[in-house]
C-alpha positions as a Markdown table, in Angstrom:
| # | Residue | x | y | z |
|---|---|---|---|---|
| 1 | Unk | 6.1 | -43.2 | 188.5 |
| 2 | Unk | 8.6 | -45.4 | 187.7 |
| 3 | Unk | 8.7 | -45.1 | 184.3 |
| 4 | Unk | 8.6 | -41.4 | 184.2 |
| 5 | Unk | 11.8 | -40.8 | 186.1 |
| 6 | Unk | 13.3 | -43.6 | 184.5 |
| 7 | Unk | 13.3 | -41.5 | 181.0 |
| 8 | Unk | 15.5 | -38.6 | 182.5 |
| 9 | Unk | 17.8 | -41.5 | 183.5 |
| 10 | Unk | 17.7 | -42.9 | 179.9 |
| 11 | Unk | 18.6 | -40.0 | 178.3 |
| 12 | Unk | 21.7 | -39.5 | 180.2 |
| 13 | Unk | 23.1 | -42.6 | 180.4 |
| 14 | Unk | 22.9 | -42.8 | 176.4 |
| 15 | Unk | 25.9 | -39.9 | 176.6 |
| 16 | Unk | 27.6 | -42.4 | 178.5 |
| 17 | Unk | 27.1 | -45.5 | 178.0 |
| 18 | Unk | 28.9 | -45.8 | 174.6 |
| 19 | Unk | 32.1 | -45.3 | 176.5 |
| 20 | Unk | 31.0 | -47.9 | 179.3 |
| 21 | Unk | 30.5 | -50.4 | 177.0 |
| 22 | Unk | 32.8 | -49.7 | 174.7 |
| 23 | Unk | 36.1 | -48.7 | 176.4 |
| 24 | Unk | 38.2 | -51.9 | 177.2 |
| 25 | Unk | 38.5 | -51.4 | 181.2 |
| 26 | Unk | 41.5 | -54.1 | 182.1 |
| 27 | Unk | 40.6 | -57.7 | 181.3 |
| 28 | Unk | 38.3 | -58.3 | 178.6 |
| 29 | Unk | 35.1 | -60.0 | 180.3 |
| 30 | Unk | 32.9 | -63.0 | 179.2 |
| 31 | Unk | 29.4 | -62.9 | 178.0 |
| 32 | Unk | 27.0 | -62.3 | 181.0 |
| 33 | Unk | 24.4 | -65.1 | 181.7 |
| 34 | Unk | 21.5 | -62.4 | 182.0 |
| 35 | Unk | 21.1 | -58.0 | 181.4 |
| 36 | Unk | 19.6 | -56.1 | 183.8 |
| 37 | Unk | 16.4 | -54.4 | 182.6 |
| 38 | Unk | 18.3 | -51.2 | 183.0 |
| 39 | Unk | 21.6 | -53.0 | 181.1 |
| 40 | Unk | 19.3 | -54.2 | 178.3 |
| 41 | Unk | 17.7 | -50.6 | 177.9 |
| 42 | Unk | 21.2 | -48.6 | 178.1 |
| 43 | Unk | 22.8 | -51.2 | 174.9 |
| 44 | Unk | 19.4 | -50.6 | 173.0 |
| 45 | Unk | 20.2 | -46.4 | 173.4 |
| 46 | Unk | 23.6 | -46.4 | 172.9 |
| 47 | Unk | 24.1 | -48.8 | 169.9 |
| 48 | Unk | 21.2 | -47.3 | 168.2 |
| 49 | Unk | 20.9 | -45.0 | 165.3 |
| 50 | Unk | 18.1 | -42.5 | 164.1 |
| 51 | Unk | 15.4 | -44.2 | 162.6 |
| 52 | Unk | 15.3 | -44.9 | 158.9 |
| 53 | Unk | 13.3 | -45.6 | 156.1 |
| 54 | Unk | 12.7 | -48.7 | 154.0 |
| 55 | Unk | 10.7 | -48.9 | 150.7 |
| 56 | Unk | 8.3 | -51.4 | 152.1 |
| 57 | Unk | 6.4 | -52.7 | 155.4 |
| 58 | Unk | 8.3 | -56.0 | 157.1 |
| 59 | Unk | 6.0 | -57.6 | 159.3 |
| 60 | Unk | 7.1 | -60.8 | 158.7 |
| 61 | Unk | 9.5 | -62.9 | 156.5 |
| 62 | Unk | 9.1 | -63.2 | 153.1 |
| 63 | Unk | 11.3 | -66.0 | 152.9 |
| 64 | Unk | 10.2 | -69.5 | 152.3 |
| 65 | Unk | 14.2 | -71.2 | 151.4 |
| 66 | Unk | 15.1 | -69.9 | 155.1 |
| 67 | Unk | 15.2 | -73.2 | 157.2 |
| 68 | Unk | 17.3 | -74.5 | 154.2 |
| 69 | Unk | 20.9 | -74.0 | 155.3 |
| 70 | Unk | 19.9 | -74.5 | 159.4 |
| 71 | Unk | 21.3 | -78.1 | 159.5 |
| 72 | Unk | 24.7 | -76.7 | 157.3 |
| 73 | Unk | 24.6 | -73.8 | 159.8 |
| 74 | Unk | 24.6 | -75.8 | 163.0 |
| 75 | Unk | 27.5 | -77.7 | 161.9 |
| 76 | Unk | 30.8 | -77.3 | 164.2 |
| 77 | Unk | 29.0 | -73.9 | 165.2 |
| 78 | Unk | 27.8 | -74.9 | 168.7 |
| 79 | Unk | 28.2 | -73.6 | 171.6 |
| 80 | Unk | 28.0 | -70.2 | 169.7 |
| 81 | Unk | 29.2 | -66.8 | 171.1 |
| 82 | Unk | 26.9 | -64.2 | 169.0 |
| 83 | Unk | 24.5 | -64.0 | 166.3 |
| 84 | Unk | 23.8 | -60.5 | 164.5 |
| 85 | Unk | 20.5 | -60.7 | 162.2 |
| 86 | Unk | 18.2 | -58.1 | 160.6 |
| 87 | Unk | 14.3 | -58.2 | 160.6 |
| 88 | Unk | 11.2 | -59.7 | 162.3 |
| 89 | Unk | 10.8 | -63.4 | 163.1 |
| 90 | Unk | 13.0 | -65.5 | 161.2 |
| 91 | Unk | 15.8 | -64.8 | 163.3 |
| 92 | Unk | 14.5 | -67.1 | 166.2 |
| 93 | Unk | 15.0 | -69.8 | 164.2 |
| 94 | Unk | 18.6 | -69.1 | 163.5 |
| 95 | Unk | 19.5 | -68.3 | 166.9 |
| 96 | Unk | 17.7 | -71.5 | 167.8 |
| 97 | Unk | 20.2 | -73.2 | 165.8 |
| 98 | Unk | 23.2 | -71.4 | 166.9 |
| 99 | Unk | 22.0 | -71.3 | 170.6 |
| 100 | Unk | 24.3 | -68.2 | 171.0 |
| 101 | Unk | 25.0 | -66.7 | 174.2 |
| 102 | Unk | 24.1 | -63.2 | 173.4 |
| 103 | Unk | 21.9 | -62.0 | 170.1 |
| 104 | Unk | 21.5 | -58.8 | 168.3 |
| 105 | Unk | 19.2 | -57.8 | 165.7 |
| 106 | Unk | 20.1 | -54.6 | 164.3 |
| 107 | Unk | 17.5 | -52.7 | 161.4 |
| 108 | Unk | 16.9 | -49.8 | 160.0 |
| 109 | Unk | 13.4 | -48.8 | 160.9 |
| 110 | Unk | 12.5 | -48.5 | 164.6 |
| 111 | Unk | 9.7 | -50.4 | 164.0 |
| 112 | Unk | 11.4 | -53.2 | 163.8 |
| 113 | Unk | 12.8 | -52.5 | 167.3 |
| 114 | Unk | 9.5 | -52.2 | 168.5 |
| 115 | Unk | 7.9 | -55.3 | 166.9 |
| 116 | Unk | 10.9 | -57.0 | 168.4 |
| 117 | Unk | 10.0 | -55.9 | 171.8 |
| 118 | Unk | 6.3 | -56.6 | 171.3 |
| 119 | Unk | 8.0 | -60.3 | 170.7 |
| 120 | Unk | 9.6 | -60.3 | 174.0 |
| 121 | Unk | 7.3 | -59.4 | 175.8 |
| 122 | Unk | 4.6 | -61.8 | 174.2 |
| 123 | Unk | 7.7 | -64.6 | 174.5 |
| 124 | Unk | 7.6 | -63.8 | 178.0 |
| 125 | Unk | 3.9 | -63.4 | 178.9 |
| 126 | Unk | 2.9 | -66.7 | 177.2 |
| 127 | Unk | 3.7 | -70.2 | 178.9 |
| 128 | Unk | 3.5 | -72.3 | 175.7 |
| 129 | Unk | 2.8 | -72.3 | 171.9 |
| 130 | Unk | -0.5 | -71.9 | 172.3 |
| 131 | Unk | -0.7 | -69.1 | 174.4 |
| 132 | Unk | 2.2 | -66.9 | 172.6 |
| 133 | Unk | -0.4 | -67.5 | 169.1 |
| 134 | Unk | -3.2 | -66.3 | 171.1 |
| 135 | Unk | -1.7 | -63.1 | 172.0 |
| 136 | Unk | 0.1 | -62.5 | 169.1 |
| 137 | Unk | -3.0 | -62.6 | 166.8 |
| 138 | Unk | -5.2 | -61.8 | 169.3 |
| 139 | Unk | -7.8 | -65.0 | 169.1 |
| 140 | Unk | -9.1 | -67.1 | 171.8 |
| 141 | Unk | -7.2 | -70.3 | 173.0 |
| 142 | Unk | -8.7 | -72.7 | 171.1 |
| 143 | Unk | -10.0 | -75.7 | 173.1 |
| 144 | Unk | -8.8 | -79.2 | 173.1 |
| 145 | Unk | -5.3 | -78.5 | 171.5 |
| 146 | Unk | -2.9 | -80.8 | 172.9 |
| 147 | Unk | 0.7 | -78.5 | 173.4 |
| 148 | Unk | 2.7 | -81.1 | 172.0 |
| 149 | Unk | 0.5 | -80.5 | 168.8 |
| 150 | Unk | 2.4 | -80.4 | 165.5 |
| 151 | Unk | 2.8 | -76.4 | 164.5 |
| 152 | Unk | 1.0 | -77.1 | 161.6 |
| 153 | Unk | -2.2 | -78.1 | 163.7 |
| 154 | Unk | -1.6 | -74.4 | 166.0 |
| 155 | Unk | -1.9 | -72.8 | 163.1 |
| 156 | Unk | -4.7 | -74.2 | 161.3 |
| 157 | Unk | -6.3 | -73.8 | 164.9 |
| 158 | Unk | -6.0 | -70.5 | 165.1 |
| 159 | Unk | -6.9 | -69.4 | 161.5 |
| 160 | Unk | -10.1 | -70.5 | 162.2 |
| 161 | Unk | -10.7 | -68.5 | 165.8 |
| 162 | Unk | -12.0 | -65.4 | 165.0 |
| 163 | Unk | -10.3 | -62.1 | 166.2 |
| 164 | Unk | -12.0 | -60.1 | 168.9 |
| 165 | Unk | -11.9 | -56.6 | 169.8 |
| 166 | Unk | -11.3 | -56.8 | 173.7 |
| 167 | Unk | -9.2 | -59.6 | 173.1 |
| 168 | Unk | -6.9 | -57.2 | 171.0 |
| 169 | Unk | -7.2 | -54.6 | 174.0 |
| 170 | Unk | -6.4 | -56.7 | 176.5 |
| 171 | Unk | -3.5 | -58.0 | 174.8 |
| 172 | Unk | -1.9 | -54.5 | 173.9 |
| 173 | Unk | -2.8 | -53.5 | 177.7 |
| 174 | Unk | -0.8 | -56.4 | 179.1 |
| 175 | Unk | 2.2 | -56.0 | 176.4 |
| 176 | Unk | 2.4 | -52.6 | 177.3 |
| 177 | Unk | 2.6 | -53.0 | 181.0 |
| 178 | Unk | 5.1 | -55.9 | 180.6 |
| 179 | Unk | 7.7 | -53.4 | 178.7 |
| 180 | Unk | 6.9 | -50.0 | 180.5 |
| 181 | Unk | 5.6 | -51.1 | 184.0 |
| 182 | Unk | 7.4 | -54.1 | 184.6 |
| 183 | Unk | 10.9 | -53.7 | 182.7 |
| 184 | Unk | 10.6 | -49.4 | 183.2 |
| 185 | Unk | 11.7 | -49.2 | 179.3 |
| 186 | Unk | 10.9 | -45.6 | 178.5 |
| 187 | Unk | 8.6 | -46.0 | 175.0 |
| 188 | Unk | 7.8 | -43.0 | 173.9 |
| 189 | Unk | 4.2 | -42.2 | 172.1 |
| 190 | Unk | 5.1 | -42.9 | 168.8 |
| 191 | Unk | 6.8 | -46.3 | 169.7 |
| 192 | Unk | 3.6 | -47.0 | 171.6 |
| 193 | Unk | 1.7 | -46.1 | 168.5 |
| 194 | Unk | 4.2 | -48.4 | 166.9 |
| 195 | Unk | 3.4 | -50.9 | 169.2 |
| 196 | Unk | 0.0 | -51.2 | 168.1 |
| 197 | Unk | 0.7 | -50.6 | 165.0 |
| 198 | Unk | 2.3 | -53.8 | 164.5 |
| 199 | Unk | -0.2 | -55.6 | 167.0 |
| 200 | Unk | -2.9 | -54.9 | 164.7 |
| 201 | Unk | -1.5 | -56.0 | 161.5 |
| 202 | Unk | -1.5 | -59.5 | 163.7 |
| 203 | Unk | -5.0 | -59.2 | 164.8 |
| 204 | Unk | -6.2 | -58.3 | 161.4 |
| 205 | Unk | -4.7 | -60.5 | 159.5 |
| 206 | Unk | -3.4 | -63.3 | 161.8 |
| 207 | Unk | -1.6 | -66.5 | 160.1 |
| 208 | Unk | -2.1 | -65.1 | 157.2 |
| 209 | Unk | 0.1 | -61.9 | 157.7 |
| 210 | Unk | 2.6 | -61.6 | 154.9 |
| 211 | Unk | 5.8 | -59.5 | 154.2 |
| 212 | Unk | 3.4 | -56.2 | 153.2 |
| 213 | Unk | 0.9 | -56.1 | 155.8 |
| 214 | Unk | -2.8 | -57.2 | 156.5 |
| 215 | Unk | -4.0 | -56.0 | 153.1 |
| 216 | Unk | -2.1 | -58.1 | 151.3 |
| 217 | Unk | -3.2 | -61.7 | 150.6 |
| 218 | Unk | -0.5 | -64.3 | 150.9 |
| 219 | Unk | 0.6 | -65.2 | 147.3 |
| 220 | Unk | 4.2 | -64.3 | 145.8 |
| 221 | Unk | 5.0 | -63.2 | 149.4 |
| 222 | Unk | 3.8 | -66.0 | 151.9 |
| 223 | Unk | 1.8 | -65.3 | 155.1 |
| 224 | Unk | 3.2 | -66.0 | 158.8 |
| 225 | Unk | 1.5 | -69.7 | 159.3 |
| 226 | Unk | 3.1 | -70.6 | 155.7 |
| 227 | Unk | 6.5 | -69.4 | 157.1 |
| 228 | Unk | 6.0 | -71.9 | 160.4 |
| 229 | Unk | 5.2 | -74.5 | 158.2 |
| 230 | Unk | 8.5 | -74.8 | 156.0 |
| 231 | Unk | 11.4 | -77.0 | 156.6 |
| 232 | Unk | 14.9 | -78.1 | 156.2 |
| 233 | Unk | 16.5 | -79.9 | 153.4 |
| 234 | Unk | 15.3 | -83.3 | 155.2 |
| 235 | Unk | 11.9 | -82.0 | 155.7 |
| 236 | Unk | 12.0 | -81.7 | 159.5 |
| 237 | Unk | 10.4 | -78.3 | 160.7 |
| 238 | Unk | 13.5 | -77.0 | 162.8 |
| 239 | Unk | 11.1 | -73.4 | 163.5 |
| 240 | Unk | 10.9 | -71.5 | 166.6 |
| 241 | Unk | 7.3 | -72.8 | 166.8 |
| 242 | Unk | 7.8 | -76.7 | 165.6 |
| 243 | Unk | 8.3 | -77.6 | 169.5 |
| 244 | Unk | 7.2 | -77.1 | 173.0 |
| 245 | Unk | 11.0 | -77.7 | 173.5 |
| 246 | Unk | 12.0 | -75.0 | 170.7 |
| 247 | Unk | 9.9 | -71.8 | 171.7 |
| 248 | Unk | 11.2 | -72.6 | 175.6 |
| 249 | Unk | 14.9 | -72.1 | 174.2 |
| 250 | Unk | 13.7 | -68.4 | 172.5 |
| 251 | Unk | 11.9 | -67.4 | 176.0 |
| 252 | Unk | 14.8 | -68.4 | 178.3 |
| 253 | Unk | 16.9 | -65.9 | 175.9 |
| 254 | Unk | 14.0 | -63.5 | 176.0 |
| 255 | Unk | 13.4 | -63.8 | 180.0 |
| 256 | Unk | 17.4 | -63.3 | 180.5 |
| 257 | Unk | 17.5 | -59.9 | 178.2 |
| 258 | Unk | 19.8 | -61.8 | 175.8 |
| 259 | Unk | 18.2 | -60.8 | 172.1 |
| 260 | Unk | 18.6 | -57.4 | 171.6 |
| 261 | Unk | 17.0 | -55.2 | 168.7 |
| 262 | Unk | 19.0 | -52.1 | 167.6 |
| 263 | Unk | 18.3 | -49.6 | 165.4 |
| 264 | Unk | 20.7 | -49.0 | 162.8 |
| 265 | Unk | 21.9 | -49.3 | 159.6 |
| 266 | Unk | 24.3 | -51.4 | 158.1 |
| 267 | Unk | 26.3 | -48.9 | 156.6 |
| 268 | Unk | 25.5 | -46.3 | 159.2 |
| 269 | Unk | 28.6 | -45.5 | 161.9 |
| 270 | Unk | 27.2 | -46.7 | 165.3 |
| 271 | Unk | 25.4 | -49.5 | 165.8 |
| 272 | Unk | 27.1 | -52.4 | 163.6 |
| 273 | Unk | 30.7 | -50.9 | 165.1 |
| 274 | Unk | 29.0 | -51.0 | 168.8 |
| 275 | Unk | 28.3 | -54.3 | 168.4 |
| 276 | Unk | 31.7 | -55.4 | 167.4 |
| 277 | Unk | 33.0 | -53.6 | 170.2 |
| 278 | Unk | 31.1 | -55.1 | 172.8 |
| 279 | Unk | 31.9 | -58.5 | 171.6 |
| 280 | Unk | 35.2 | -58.1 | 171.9 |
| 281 | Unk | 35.3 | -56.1 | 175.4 |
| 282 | Unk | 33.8 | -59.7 | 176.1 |
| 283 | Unk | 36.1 | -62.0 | 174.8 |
| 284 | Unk | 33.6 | -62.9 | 172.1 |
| 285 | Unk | 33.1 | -64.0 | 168.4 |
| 286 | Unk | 30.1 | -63.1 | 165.3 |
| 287 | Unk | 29.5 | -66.4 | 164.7 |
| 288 | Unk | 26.6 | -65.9 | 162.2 |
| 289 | Unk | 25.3 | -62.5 | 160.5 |
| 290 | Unk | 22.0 | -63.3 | 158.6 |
| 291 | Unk | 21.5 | -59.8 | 156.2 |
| 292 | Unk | 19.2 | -61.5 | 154.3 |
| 293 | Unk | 19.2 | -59.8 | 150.8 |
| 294 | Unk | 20.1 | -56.2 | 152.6 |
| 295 | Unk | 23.3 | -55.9 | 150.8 |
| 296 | Unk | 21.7 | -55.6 | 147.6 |
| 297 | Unk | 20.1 | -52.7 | 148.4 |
| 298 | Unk | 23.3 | -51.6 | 149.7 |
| 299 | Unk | 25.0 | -51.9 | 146.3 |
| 300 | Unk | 21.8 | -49.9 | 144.4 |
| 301 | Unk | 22.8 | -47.0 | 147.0 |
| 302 | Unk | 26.5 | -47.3 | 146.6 |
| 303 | Unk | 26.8 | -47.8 | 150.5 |
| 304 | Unk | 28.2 | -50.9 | 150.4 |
| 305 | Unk | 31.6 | -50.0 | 151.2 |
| 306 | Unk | 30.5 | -48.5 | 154.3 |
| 307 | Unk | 28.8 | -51.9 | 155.5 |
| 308 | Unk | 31.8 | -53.8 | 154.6 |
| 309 | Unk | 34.2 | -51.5 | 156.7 |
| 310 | Unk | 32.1 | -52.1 | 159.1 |
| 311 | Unk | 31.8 | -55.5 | 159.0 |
| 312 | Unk | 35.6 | -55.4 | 159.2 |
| 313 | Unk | 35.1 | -54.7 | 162.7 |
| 314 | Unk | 33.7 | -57.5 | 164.2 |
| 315 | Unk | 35.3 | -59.7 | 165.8 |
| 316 | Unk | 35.1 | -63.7 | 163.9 |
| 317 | Unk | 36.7 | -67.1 | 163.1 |
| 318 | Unk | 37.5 | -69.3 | 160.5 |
| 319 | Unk | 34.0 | -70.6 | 160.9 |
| 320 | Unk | 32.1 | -67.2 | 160.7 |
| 321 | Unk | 29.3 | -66.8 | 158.1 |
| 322 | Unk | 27.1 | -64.7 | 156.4 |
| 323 | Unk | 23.3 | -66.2 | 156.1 |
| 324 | Unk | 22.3 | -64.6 | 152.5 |
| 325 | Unk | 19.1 | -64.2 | 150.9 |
| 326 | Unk | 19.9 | -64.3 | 146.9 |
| 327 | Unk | 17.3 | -64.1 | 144.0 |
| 328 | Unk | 17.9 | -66.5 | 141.3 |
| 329 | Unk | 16.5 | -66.3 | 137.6 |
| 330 | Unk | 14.9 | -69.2 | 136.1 |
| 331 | Unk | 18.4 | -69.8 | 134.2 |
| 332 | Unk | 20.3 | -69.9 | 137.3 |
| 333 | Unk | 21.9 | -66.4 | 137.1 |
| 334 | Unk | 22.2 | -64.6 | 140.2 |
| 335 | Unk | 20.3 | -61.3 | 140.1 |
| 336 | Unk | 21.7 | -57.8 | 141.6 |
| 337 | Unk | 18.6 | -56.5 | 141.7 |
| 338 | Unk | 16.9 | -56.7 | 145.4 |
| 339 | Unk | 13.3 | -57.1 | 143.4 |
| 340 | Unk | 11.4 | -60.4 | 143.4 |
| 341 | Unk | 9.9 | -61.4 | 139.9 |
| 342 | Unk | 7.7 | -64.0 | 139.3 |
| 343 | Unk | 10.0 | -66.2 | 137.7 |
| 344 | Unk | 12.4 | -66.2 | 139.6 |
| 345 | Unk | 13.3 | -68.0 | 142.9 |
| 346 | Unk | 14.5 | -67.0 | 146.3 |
| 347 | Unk | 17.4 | -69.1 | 148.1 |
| 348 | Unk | 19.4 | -68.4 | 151.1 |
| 349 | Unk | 23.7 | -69.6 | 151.2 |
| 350 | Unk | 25.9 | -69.1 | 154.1 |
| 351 | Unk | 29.0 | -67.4 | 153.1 |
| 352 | Unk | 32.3 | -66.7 | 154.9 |
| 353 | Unk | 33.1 | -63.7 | 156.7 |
| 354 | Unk | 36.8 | -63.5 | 156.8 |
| 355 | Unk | 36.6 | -64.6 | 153.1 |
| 356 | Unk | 34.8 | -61.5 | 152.4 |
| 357 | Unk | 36.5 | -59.4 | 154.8 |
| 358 | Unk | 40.0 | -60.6 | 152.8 |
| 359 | Unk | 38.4 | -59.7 | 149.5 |
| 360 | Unk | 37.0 | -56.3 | 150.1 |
| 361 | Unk | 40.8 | -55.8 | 151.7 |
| 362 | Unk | 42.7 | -56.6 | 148.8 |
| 363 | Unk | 39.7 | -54.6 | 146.4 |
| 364 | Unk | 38.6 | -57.6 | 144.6 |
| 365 | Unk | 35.6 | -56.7 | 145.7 |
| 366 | Unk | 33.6 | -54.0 | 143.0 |
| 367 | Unk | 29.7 | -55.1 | 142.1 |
| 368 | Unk | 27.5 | -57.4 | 144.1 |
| 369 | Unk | 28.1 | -60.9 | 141.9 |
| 370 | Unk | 31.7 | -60.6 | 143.9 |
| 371 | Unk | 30.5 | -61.1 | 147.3 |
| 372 | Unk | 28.3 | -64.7 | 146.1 |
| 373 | Unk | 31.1 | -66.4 | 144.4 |
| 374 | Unk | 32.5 | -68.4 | 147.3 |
| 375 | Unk | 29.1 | -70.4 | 148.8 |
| 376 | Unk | 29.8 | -72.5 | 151.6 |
């Protein structure tokens, strides 16, 4: 019953919650330590945006060059304040290197919201490494795997379990109970649908999940276990799932209500501006924004303006960056163009914020090659 009043509730806090969280009532506050279930739900509402449409599926990351800048991005960055970050699991590696106090992941499709909660509540279902691979792909715990095993040895482990039918049921049963039961988040039937959507794409596939889905063998796009596996410039795994120690960090944030998917997009009026808001009703900074290659996309639909007023917004500092995603032809040009040809190869640069704010000020700003002149 719980859940079935609580959607009436929902609905009418989302008129006013916007002004709750984003009016500046005396004193800015600090971060809290922890959201309420009903906190949590109420941002998720507000800041959000109708869903959109993207020209492909997102299951997982697609990029292999993303633990490349994490040592650069640590640097004089810690303790963070916020992280801001678009799609699926990649960003627990980021916000494992910033350690923020408070994270939002805002994207276009619901979906993502969704698969972000179906993380959250797997994160905080699941007691170790092990046990979060088992119900994310929905294959036994194999036996005899020591938890301090190297990721590399999870994985393997658990591309050779076999999937199983009530394994997968019992697995969306729980996950479903841990968001609508236990938290009272009021998922309607299509995000439920959603929901399993995504679940099954895990199941079917499992490590080998890529960018487009279970249909898809991993190839030019690379499949979740290859994604785990990669490393930093020094050739140290810094991953969500390289450590006992590192998927603990994630879960603490997870158990506390502290990552937060939005929908929205970036050039879209609400939920990018919300953000910024909140931060600075609470005294805090964007420390990081990973877009990944979004803004090229942006510039195809001539929307980029819109995302860079709105990035005006936040609130930064002088060590505020951008984590990019560029394409690179085999002659070292940068390419505009968001598609990924064979020869060419994918890279990821932090940029700086004010920088770009300054430049899209003063209009020096006018294709995309002007926005990934001044690497960090």
């Amino acid at each position: 019953m719980r859940s079935n009043y609580r959607g009436i509730a929902y609905r009418l806090a989302g008129i006013f919650a916007v002004l709750f969280y984003l009016s500046p009532i005396g004193a800015a506050e600090s971060l809290p330590l922890q959201l309420t279930d009903d906190e949590f739900w109420t941002v998720i509402a507000s800041f959000s945006e109708p869903n959109g449409t993207f020209l492909s599926e997102n299951f997982v990351s697609n990029e292999r060059s993303y633990q490349q800048i994490v040592g650069q991005l640590a640097e004089g960055r810690q303790p963070a304040s916020a992280y801001i970050g678009v799609g699926p699991e990649q960003n627990f590696t980021y916000i494992l290197a910033l350690k923020p106090q408070i994270a939002f992941v805002v994207d276009i499709r619901r979906q993502n919201m969704i698969e972000h909660l179906m993380y959250k509540a797997i994160f905080e279902l699941s007691e170790d490494r092990v046990g979060f691979l088992s119900r994310l792909f929905s294959r036994p715990r194999p036996d005899n795997v020591d938890l301090n095993a190297t990721v590399e040895t999870l994985i393997d482990a658990f591309d050779n379990q076999t999937d199983a039918a009530q394994v997968f049921q019992d697995n969306l049963d729980a996950i479903q109970n841990r968001l609508v039961k236990h938290h009272g988040f009021p998922l309607n039937a299509e995000d439920q649908s959603s929901l399993r959507r995504v679940l099954l794409a895990f199941r079917l596939a499992g490590p080998n999940l890529t960018y487009n889905g279970p249909n898809f063998a991993p190839g030019l796009m690379p499949g979740f276990g290859e994604i785990m596996k990669q490393t930093d410039k020094n050739g140290v795994n810094r991953g969500f799932l390289a450590t006992e120690a590192n998927f603990q960090i994630i879960r603490e944030l997870q158990m506390k209500n502290l990552l937060i998917p939005v929908v929205g997009d970036f050039a879209g009026p609400r939920a990018i501006r919300s953000v910024g808001e909140y931060l600075r009703n609470h005294s805090s900074t964007v420390t990081a924004f990973y877009t990944s290659n979004v803004e090229q996309y942006l510039f195809q639909n001539d929307v980029w303006r819109e995302f860079y007023a709105n990035l005006a917004t936040l609130p930064v500092n002088s060590k505020s960056v951008i984590i990019r995603g560029l394409i690179r032809s085999m002659s070292g040009e940068i390419s505009s163009s968001p598609v990924l040809p064979v020869t060419s190869r994918y890279e990821t640069g932090l940029f700086s914020i004010p920088e770009l704010d300054e430049a899209f000020k003063d209009g020096s700003i006018r294709a995309y090659v002007d926005i990934v002149r001044n690497r960090q």
